[in-house]
C-alpha positions as CSV (number, residue, x, y, z in Angstrom):
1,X,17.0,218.3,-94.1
2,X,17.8,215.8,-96.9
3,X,15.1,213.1,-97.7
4,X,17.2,210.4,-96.5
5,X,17.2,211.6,-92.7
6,X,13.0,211.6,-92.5
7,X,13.2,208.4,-94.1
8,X,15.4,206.7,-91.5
9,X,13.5,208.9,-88.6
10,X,10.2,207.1,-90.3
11,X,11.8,203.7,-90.3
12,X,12.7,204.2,-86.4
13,X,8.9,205.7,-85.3
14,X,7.5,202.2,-86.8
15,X,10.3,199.9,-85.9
16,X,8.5,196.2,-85.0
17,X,9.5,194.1,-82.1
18,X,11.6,191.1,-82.8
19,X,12.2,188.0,-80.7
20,X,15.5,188.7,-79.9
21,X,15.8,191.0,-77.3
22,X,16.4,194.6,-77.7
23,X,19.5,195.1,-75.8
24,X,21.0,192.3,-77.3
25,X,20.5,193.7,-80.9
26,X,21.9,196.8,-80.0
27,X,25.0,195.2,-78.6
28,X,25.4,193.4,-82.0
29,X,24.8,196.5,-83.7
30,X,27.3,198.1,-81.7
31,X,30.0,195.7,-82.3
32,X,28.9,195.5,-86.4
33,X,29.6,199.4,-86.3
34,X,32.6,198.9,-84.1
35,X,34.1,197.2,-87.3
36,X,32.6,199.4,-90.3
37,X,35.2,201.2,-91.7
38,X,32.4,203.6,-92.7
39,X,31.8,203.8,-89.0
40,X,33.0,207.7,-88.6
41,X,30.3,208.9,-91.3
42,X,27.9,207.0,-90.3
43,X,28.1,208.1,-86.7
44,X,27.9,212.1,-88.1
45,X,25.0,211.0,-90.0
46,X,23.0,209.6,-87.0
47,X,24.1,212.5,-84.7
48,X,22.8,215.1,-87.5
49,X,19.3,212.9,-87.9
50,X,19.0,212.7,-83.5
51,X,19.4,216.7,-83.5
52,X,16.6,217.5,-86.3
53,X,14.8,214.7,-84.5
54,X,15.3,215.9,-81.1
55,X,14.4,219.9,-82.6
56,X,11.5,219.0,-84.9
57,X,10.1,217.1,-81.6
58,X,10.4,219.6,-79.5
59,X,8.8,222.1,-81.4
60,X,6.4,220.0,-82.4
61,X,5.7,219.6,-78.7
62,X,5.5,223.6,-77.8
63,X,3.1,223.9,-81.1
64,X,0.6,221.3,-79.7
65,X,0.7,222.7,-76.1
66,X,1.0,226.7,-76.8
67,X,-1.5,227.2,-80.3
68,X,-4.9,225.1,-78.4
69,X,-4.1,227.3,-74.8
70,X,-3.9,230.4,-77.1
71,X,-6.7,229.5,-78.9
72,X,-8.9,228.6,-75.9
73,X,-7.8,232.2,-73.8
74,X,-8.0,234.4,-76.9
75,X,-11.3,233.1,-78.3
76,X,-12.6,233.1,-74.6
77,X,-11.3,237.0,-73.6
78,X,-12.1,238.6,-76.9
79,X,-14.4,236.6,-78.3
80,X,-17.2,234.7,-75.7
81,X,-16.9,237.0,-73.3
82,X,-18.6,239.9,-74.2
83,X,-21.2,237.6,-76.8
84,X,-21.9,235.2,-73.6
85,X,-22.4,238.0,-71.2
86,X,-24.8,239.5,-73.4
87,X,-27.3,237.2,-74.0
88,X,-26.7,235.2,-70.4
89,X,-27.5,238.4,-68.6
90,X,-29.7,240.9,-70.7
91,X,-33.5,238.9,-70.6
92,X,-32.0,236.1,-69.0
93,X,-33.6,235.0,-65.5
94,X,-32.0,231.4,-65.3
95,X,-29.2,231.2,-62.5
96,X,-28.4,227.7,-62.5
97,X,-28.1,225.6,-65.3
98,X,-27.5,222.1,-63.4
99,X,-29.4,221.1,-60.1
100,X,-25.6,220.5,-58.5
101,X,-25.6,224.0,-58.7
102,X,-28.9,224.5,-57.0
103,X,-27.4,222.2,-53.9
104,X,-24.0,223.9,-53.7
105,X,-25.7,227.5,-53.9
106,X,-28.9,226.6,-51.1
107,X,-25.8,224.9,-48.9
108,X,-24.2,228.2,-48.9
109,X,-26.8,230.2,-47.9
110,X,-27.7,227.8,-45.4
111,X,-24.8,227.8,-43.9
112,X,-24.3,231.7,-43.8
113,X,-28.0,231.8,-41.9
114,X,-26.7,229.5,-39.3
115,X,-23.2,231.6,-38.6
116,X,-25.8,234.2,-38.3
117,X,-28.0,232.9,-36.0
118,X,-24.4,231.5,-33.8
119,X,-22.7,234.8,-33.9
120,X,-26.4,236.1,-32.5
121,X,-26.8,233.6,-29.8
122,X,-22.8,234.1,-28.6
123,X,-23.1,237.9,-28.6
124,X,-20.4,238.3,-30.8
125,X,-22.9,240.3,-32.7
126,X,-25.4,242.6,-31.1
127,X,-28.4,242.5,-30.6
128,X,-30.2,243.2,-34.1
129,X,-34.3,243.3,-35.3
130,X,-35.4,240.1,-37.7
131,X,-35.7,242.7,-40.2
132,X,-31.9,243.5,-40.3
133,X,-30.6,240.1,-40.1
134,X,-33.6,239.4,-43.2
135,X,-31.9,242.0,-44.8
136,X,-28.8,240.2,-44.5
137,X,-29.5,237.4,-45.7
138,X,-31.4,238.6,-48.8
139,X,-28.2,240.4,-49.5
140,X,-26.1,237.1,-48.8
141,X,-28.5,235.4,-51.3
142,X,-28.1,238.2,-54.1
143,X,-24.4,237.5,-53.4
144,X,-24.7,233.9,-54.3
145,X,-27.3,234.2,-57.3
146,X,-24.5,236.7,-58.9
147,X,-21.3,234.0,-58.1
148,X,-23.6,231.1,-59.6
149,X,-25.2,233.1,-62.5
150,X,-21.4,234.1,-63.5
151,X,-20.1,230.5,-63.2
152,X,-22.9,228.9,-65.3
153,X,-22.1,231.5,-68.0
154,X,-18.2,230.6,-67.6
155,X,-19.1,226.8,-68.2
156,X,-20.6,227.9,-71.5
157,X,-17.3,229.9,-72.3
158,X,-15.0,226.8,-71.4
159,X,-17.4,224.4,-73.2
160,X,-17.0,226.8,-76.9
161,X,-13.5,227.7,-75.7
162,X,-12.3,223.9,-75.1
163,X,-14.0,222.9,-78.4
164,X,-11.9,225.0,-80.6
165,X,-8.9,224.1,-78.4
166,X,-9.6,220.3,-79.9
167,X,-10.4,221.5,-82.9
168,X,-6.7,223.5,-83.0
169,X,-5.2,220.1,-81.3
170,X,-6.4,217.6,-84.1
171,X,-5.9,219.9,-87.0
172,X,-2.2,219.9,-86.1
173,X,-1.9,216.5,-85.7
174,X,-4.1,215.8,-89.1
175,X,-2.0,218.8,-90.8
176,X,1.2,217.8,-89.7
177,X,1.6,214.1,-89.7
178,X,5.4,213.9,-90.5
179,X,5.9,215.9,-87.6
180,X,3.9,213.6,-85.3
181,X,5.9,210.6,-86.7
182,X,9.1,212.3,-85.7
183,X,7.7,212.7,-82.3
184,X,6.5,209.4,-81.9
185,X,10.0,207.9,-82.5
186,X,11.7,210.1,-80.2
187,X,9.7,209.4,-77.4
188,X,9.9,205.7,-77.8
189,X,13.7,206.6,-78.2
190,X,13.6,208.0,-74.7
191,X,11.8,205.9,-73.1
192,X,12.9,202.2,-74.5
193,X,16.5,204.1,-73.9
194,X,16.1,204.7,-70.6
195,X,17.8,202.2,-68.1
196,X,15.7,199.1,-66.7
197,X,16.1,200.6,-63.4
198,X,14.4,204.2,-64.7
199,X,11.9,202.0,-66.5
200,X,10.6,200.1,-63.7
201,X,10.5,203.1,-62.0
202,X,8.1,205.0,-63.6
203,X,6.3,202.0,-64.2
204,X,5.5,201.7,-60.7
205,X,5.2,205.8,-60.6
206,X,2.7,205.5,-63.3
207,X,0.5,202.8,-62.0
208,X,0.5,203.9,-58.7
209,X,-0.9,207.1,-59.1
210,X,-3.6,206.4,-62.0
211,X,-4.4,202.4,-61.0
212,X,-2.9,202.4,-57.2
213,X,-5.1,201.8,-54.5
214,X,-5.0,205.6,-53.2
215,X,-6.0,206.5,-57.2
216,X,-9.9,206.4,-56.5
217,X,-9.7,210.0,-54.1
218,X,-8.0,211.7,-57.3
219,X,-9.9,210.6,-59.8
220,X,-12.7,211.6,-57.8
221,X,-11.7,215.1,-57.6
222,X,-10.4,215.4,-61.3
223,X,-13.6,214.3,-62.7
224,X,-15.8,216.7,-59.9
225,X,-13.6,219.2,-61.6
226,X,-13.8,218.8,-64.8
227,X,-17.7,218.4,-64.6
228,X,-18.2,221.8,-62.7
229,X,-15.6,222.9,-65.1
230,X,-18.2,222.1,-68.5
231,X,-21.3,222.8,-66.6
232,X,-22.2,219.3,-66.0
233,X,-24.0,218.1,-62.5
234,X,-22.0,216.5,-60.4
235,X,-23.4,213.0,-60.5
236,X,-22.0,211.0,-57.8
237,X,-23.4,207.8,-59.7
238,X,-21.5,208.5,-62.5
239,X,-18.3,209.1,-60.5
240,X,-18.6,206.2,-59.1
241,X,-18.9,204.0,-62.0
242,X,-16.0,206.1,-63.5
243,X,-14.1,205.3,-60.9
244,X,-14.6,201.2,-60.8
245,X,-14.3,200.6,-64.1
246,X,-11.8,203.4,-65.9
247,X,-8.4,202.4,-63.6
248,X,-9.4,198.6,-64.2
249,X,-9.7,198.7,-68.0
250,X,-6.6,201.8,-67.9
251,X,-4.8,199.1,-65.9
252,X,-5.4,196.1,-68.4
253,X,-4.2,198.3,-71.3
254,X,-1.1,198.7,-68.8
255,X,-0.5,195.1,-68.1
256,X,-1.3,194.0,-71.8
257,X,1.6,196.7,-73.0
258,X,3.7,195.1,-70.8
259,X,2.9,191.2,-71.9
260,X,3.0,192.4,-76.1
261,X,5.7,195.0,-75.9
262,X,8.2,195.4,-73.2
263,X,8.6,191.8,-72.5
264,X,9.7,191.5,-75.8
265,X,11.6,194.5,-75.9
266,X,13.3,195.1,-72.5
267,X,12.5,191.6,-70.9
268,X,15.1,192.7,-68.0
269,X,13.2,195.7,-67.5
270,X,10.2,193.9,-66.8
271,X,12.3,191.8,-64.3
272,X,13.4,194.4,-62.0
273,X,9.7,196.1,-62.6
274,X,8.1,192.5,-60.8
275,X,11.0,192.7,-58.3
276,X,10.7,196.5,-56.8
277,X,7.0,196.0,-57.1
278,X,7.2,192.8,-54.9
């Protein structure tokens, strides 16, 4: 691809905001072009620069998702299993590695002794000596060491794992910075393209699922997740505090976007975002 077309794709990913509307410079654009008699070339020019921008995007895009994914379940199957497995289970007497853990794992037992004990007292099991149902629950409690002791090892492996899928993630975007620019103008292409309806829309989507009032309960659960997911214990404090203060500052970033950019871009779009959300 000729110099000239990353040039003008460069121009486009870092185009400022102006006080005159956006859709009311593109209608004078479009009636300037209307009346170029160079207007033919010109439009095969632009068409050849939106497919090697819409082709080096999404590639771009596959590269960044696919190579960290790879990364993280290669290194993780051939890599931290076997060295992680090693040295978490030969010598090693730890089970837990975070006291949330420890809660979760006693909760379970405790909970398999009382279905015991019911499934005793309703005769749905017969009649059997302390020593058996002792048995049984030493053997539920093996059962439990073994899940835990595997899934504190796992959280090592997706700790190591995620760090070289980062470590993948920004060397592509450090290695590749043309690429990223390309990117970064064809999504604000699409989406300062789309109509002031489909804006507002996912405006409203957007807010209402990350900064809505229901948000909290999924928040809650994504963070639970990712902490078990590292390792971490479960702290409801910190939770919490997540949850009260990341969707407010997440939803002033959202707001200020709106004042600074799109107001100045797509002011109409901003109209019929205040009245569908009224």
């Amino acid at each position: 691809m000729k110099y000239w077309n990353l040039k003008k794709i460069n121009q486009l990913a870092f185009e400022k905001t102006s006080v005159i509307p956006h859709s009311m410079s593109k209608l004078f654009d479009r009636f300037k072009q209307e009346l170029n008699p160079n207007a033919e070339v010109e439009a095969i020019e632009e068409f050849k620069v939106a497919k090697y921008q819409t082709l080096t995007s999404v590639r771009y895009i596959l590269i960044l998702l696919v190579m960290p994914i790879l990364v993280n379940q290669v290194s993780k199957t051939f890599l931290l299993n076997p060295v992680i497995n090693h040295f978490w289970n030969e010598g090693n007497s730890q089970i837990f590695i975070n006291h949330s853990q420890e809660e979760r794992a006693f909760a379970d037992l405790q909970r398999f002794e009382e279905k015991l004990h019911f499934e005793i007292l309703i005769g749905k099991l017969d009649s059997i000596s302390l020593d058996m149902a002792q048995q049984r629950i030493s053997d539920k409690a093996l059962e439990i060491a073994l899940k835990y002791s595997k899934e504190s090892a796992d959280a090592i492996k997706n700790i190591l794992a995620d760090l070289m899928s980062i470590i993948i993630f920004v060397s592509i975007l450090i290695i590749n910075k043309r690429q990223f620019s390309i990117l970064r103008s064809f999504i604000n292409e699409s989406i300062y393209g789309l109509s002031d309806t489909a804006k507002a829309f996912l405006i409203i989507l957007f807010t209402d699922i990350f900064v809505g009032f229901h948000s909290p309960h999924g928040w809650e659960i994504v963070i639970e997740a990712i902490l078990r997911h590292l390792g971490l214990p479960e702290s409801r404090d910190f939770i919490f505090i997540f949850i009260s203060t990341f969707p407010v500052i997440l939803d002033t970033i959202f707001k200020y976007w709106i004042f600074r950019y799109l107001n100045k871009i797509s002011p109409s779009a901003v109209a019929t975002y205040h009245n569908m959300n009224e």
